[in-house]
C-alpha positions in Angstrom: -42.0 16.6 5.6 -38.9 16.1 3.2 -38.0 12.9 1.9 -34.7 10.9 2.3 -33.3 9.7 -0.7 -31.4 6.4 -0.4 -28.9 6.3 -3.2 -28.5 3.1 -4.7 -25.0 1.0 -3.7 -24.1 1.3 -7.6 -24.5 5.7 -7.6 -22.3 5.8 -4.0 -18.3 6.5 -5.2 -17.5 4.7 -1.5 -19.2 1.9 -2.4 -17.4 1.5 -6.0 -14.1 2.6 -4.1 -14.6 -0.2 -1.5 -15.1 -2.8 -4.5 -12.2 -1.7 -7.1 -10.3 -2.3 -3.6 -11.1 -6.1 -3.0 -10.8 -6.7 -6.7 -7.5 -5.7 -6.7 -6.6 -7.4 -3.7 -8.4 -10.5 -5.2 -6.3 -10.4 -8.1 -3.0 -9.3 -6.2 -3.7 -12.3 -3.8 -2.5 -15.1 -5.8 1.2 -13.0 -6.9 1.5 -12.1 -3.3 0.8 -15.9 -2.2 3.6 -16.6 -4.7 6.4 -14.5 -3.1 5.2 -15.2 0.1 3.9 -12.1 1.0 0.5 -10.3 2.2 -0.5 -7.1 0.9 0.6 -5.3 4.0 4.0 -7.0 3.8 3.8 -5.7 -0.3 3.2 -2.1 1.2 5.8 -1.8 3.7 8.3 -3.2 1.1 7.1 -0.1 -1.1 7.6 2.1 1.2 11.2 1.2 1.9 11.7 0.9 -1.9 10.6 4.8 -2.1 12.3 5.7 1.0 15.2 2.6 2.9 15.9 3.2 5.8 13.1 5.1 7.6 11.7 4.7 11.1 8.9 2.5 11.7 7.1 5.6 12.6 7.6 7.1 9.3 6.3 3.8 7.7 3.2 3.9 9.5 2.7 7.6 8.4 3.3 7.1 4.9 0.4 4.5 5.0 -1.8 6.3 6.8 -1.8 4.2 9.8 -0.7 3.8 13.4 3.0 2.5 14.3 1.6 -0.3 16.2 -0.2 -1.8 12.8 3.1 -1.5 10.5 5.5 -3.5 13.6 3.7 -6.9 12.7 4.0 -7.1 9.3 7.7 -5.7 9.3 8.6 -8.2 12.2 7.6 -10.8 9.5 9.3 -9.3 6.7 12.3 -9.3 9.2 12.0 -13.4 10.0 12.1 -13.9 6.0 15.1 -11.8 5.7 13.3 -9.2 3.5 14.1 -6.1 6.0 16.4 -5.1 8.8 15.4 -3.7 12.0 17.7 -1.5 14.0 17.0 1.1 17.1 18.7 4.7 16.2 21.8 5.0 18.2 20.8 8.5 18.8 17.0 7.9 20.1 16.3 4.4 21.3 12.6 4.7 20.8 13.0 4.6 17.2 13.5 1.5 15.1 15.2 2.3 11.1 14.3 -0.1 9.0 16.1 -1.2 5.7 15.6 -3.8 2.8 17.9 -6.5 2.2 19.1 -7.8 -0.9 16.4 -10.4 -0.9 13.9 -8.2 -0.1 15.4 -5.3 -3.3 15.0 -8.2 -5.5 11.4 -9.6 -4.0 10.3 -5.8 -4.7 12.2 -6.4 -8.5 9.6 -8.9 -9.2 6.4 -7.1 -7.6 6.6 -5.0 -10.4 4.5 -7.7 -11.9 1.0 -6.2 -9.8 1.3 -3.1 -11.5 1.7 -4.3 -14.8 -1.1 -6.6 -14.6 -3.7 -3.9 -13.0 -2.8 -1.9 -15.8 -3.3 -4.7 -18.0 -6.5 -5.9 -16.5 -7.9 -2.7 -16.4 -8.1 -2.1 -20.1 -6.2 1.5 -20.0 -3.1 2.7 -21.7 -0.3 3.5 -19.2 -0.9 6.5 -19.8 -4.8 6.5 -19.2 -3.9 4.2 -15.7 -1.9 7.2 -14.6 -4.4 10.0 -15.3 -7.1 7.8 -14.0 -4.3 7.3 -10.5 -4.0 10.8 -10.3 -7.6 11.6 -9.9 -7.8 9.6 -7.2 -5.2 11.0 -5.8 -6.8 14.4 -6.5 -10.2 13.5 -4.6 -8.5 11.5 -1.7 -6.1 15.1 -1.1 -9.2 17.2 -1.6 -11.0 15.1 1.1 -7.9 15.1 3.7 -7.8 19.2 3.2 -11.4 19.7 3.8 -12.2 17.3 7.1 
């Protein structure tokens, strides 16, 4: 008869993953309140700030979710005159959107969530970025091998 192991919640990376994640977001929370955004809103405007002017579609793929989950949060951005929405003029079914002024100098000031992760987390810039990149690393490995 072989024995399970459980593995303590403190030895399980998902579990330490999961946790790093609500601490940033607790600490992103009360920036984000400030600019009156939500973390969502915050990635959709980095998106655009990589790439303005994609398609919804391509938002949604860049964060790894569905289309239907990114229209809310850019409908919102939309009514606080951070983004533009507009429907291609050569396919109908797909919707470009682009930051405003307001919403290049809202992204401007978010720069102040990286700065203090990097601060809070006690690491050089230059640690932060190796320790980034390692994520990035496992979370690639893990998409190529499912």
């Amino acid at each position: 008869m072989s024995e399970h192991v459980v593995y303590p919640l403190d030895d399980q990376l998902c579990f330490s993953l999961y946790e790093a994640n609500i601490a940033i977001n607790r600490m992103y929370k009360p920036m984000l309140d400030e600019m009156g955004i939500t973390y969502p809103q915050y990635l959709v405007l980095s998106t655009l700030a990589e790439n303005d002017g994609i398609t919804i579609g391509a938002i949604a793929d860049r964060l790894s979710l569905e289309s239907s989950t990114i229209t809310p949060p850019v409908k919102r951005l939309e009514q606080a005159g951070l983004v533009e929405r507009r429907r291609s003029k050569t396919d109908e079914r797909q919707v470009h959107v682009r930051l405003t002024g307001a919403g290049r100098a809202l992204i401007e000031k978010s720069r102040c969530l990286g700065d203090t992760l990097i601060e809070r987390s006690g690491m050089s810039s230059r640690e932060f970025q190796a320790f980034n990149r390692q994520v990035q690393a496992f979370r690639n490995a893990l998409e190529r091998n499912a």
